[in-house]
N, C-alpha and C positions, 0 to 999 in steps of 0.2 A: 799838643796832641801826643808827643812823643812821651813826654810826662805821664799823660794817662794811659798808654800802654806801658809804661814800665812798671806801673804801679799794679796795673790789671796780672799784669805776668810774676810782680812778686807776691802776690795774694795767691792765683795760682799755684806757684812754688811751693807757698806756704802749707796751703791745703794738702800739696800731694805728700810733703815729706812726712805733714803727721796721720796722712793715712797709711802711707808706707810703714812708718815708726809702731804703729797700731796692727797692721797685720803681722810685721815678723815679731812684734812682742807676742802676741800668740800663736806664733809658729815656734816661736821661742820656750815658750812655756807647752804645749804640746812637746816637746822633743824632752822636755826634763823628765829621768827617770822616777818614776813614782817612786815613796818608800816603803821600805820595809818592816812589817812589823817590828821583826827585832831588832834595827834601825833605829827603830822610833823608840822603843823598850829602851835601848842601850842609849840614847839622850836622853832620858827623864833620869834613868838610875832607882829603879826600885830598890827596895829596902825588904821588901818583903810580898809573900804568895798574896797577899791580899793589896798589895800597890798595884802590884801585876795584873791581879785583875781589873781591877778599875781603871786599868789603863788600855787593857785589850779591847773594854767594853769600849772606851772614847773611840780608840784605833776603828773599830766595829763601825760607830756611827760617824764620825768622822771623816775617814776616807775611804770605808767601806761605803760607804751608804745605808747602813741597815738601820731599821727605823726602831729596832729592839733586837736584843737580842739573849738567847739561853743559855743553858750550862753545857749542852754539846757547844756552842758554838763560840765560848770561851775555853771547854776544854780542846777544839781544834786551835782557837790562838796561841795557847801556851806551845801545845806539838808543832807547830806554822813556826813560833820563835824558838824552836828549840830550848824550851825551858821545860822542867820538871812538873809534869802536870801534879796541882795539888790533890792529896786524897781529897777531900771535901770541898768543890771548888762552892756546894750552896753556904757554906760556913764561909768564905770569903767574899760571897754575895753580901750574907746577913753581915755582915762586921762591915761593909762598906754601905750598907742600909741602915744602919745603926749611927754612922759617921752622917750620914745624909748626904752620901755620896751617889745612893743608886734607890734606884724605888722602884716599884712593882708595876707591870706594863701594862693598861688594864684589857687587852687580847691574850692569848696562849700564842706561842710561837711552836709548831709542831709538836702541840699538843701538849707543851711543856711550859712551865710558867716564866714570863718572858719580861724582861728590866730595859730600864734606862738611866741613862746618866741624867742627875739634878744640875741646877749652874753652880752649886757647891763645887760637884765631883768634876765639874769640865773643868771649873778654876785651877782645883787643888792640882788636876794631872798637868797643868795649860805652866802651873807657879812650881812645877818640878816638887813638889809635896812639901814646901818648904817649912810653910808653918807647922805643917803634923811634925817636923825633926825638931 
């Protein structure tokens, strides 16, 4: 008898350490500070106004949540990462839609024509742009 409670009670045990182990892992991850775009910019390392974007777009959907997004609201990521907003940021579209990095969203985002990243463009920002160097 004493055998099957010891055993009843290490089974118990077991259960509660990996529920325990399972809540503070996400109390654990809750408490990690999100990052920051230019965080996130300054690990990849662009090379240029147009990596830049294709990566603000990923940033966007990625840990933004945004399910598309336009050229207001890449030109707020470049000013968000303190970088030089480009004169023509739709000329940085087209040169990353060219790449078949980015495609055309088929809604309007505030009335304005509104993109997405392909699994090219998540790769390429995901592979630090390696093969385009």
């Amino acid at each position: 008898m004493d055998e099957e409670i010891k055993k009843i009670l290490d089974d118990h045990e077991n259960r509660i350490k990996a529920l325990e182990n399972k809540i503070l892992g996400k109390e654990m991850q809750k408490r990690e500070k999100p990052i920051s775009l230019k965080e996130f910019m300054l690990s990849i390392k662009p090379t240029s106004d147009v990596q830049k974007t294709l990566i603000i777009g990923y940033f966007l959907e990625k840990y933004e949540g945004f399910q598309c997004f336009n050229a207001s609201d890449i030109e707020n990521g470049f000013s968000n990462a303190k970088e030089p907003v480009p004169n023509n940021i739709n000329l940085c579209v087209i040169k990353n839609i060219k790449k078949g990095y980015m495609m055309e969203f088929k809604e309007k985002k505030d009335n304005m024509k509104s993109w997405v990243l392909t699994n090219s463009g998540e790769r390429a920002v995901e592979n630090g742009f390696q093969k385009e160097q």
